[in-house]
N, C-alpha and C positions, 0 to 999 in steps of 0.2 A: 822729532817724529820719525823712526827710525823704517818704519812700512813706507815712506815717500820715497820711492825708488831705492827697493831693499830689493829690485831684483836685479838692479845693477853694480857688477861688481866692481871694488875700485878702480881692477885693469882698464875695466872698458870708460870709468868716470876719466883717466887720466890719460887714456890711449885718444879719446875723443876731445879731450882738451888740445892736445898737442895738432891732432888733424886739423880742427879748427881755427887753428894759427897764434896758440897764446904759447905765451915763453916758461909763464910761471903759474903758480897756484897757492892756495893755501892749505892747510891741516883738516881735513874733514875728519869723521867718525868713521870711516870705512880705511883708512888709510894705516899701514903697520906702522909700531911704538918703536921697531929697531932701525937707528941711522944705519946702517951698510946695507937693508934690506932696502928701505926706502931708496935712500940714495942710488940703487941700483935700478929700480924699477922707474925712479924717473929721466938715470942717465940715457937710458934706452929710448927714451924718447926726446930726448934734452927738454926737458921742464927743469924749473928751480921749486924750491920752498920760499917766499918771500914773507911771511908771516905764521903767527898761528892765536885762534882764540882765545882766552886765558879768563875764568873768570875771579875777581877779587870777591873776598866778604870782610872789607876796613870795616864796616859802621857795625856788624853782627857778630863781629870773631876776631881773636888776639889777632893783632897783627903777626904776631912768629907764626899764626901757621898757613894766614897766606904767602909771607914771604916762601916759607919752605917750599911748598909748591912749584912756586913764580920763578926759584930758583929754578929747580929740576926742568923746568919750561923753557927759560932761557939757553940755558946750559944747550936744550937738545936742539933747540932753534937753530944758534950759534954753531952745532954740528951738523946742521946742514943750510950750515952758509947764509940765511937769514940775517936781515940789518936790524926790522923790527920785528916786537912781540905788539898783540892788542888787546887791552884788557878792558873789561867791563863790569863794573860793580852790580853784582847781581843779588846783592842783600836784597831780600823784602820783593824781588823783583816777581810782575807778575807775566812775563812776556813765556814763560816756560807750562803757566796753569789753562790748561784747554777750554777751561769752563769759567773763567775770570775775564769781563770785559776788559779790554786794553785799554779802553776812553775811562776818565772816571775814578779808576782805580788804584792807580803808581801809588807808591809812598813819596810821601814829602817830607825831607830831612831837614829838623832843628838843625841851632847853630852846633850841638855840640857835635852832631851827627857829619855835619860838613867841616869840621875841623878834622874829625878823624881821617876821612874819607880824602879831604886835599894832604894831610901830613903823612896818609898812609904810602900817597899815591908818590909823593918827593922821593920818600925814603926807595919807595920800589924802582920808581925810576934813576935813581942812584945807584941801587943796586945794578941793571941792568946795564947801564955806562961803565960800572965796573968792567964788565963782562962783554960790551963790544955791542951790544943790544940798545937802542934808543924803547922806550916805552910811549905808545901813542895810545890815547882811549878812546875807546868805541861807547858814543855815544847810541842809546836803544831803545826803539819803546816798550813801554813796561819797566824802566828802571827807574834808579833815583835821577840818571843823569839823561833828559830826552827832550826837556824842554829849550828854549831858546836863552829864558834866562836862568836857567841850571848851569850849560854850555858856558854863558858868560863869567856864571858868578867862579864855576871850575876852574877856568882859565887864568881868572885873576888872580886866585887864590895857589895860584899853585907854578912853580919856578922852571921857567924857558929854559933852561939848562938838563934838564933831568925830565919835564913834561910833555908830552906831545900833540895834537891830537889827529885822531884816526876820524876823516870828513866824508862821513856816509850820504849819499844825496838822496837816498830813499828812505832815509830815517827823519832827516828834515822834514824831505816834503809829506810824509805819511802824519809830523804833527803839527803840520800848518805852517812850517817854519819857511822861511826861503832860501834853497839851497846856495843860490847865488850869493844873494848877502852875506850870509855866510861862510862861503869861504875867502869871499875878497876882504872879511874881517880878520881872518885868521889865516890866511895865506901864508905867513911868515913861520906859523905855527904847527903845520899841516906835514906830516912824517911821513900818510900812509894815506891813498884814497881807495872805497869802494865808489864802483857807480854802480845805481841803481835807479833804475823808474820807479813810478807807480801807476795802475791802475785808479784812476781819482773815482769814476763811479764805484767800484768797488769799496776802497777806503769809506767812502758813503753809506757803502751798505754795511761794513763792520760798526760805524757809526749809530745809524738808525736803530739796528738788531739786537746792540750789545754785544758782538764778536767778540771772541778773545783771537790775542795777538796770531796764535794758530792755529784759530778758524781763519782768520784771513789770508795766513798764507795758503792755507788747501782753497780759498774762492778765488784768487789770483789776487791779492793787495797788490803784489812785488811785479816786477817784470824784468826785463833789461834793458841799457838806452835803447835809447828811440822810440821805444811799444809804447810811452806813457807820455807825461807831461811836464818832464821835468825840462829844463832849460839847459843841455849839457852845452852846447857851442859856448854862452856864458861863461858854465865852472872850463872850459878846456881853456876857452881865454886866459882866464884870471892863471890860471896854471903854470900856462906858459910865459905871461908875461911879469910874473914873478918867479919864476926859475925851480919850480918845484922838481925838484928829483927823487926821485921812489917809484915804487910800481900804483898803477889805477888797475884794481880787481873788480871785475864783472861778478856781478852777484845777481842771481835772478830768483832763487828762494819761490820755485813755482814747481806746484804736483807734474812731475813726470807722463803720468799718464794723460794730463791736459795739454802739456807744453813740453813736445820730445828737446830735449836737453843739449844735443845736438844742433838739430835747427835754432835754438835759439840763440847758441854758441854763435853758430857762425852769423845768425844776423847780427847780434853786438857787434863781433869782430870788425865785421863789413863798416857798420857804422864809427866804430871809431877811428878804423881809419879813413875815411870818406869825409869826417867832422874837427879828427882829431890829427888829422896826417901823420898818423903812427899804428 
C-alpha cells in the first residue's frame, strides 16, 4: 500500500530511525537499489542493513527463476554487510488482495506442493551459505506457511544446516498461535526476529467483518511492543537464555496518519530496553 505514508520520504523514514535509537533496518520500498548510494545515506547516520524481504514462488514457478532472483538479492544484501536474507512463499498468497478476507481463505498445500516448497527452500538456502547469507522464512498470514502446524510440518521437513526461521511475534499471535511457545520451540532455529504486537479487538474485528490482510493493517491489527497483548518479557527470555544472536526488528505495519511513526519509534525503543535491557 504505497499511499501509507507516501509523504514520507526515505531520508526522513531512516533519519528518524536513527534519532529514535535503533542501529539497523531493513529494505523498504522507498529505499535506493544502488549499494554506494544506500550505504552512504545510512553511513550518515550509522544504520546497517541487517536483512531484506524476498518473496519465493517454489510451489507456482520453476524453481531456476526464483533461484535467479534470490541470487541478485543475496548478492546485494551481502553488499551491504547483511548476515541474513527473509523470504516468504508467496504463491497463491492472499495477504497482498485488498478485497480477500485473510481468515478463511490461505491455500492449503498437498503433499506434492510441500515437497517442492521444503526442497525448493534447502536448495536456496544452500545457495545463500554459499554466498555468506543464512536464509531464515517469514512465516505470514495469507500464505501457505502461517499456521502453527504449517510452521511445524516446515521445519521438520526442511535441513538445520541451510534453513532458518525468521520468528515474527505478530504473525503468531494475529493467527491464534502462541508466540511464546513458539519460539521456546524453535529457539535453536531462530536466525532473525521481528517484534510485533497486536491490537486483539481489532484482529476481532477483521474476524467478524471478513477483513482482508490490508484492511487490517489501515484499522490498526499491527502495533509495536508493548501497545498490544503480546507477551514480549517471555520471547526476550527465551532469547537470551538460549543465546540468540541476530538483530529483533520493530515492525509496527500501522497508517502514518493514525500512528505518527516516530512516536511509536521511540515508544518500542523505550520498552525494549526497559524489558529487554538492550
Amino acid at each position: 500500500m504505497p499511499d501509507l505514508g507516501a509523504e514520507n520520504t526515505f531520508e526522513q523514514c531512516v533519519s528518524e530511525m536513527a534519532l529514535a535509537g535503533y542501529e539497523g533496518c531493513e529494505i523498504g520500498n522507498k529505499y535506493p537499489q544502488d549499494v554506494e548510494t544506500l550505504k552512504k545515506a545510512l553511513a550518515l547516520r550509522n544504520l546497517r542493513i541487517c536483512n531484506c524481504w524476498f518473496s519465493t514462488f517454489l510451489i507456482s514457478k520453476p524453481y531456476e527463476e526464483t533461484e535467479k532472483e534470490f541470487i541478485k538479492k543475496v548478492e546485494f544484501l551481502k553488499a551491504m554487510g547483511a548476515k541474513v536474507i527473509g523470504v516468504s512463499e508467496q504463491s497463491y498468497s492472499v495477504q497482498g488482495q485488498m478485497n480477500t478476507p485473510v481468515f478463511g481463505h490461505k491455500h492449503i498445500m498437498d503433499q506434492d506442493e510441500w515437497k517442492l516448497l521444503c526442497d525448493g527452500l534447502n536448495k536456496l538456502g544452500r545457495v545463500a551459505k554459499e554466498r555468506g547469507i543464512d536464509l531464515t522464512f517469514h512465516h505470514h498470514m495469507g500464505t501457505v506457511v502461517q499456521t502453527e502446524s504449517e510452521v511445524d510440518y516446515m521445519m521438520e521437513h526442511t535441513d538445520p544446516e541451510y534453513f532458518s526461521l525468521l520468528f515474527d511475534s505478530g504473525h503468531f499471535a494475529y493467527c491464534g498461535v502462541d508466540p511464546v511457545k513458539m519460539v521456546k520451540r524453535y529457539a535453536d532455529r531462530i536466525k532473525h526476529v521481528h517484534l510485533k504486537d497486536i491490537r486483539p479487538e481489532v484482529v476481532e474485528k477483521v474476524k467478524r467483518e471478513n477483513l482482508s490482510f490490508l484492511q487490517g493493517v489501515r484499522e490498526g491489527a499491527f502495533t509495536v511492543p508493548g501497545d498490544g497483548c503480546v507477551d514480549f518479557d517471555s520471547i526476550f527470555k527465551v532469547l537470551e537464555d538460549t543465546g540468540y544472536k541476530g538483530y529483533m526488528l520493530v515492525e509496527a505495519e500501522q497508517d502514518p496518519a493514525k500512528a505518527n511513526p516516530l512516536e511509536y519509534a521511540i515508544k518500542a525503543r523505550k520498552f525494549i530496553k526497559e524489558h529487554a535491557g538492550i
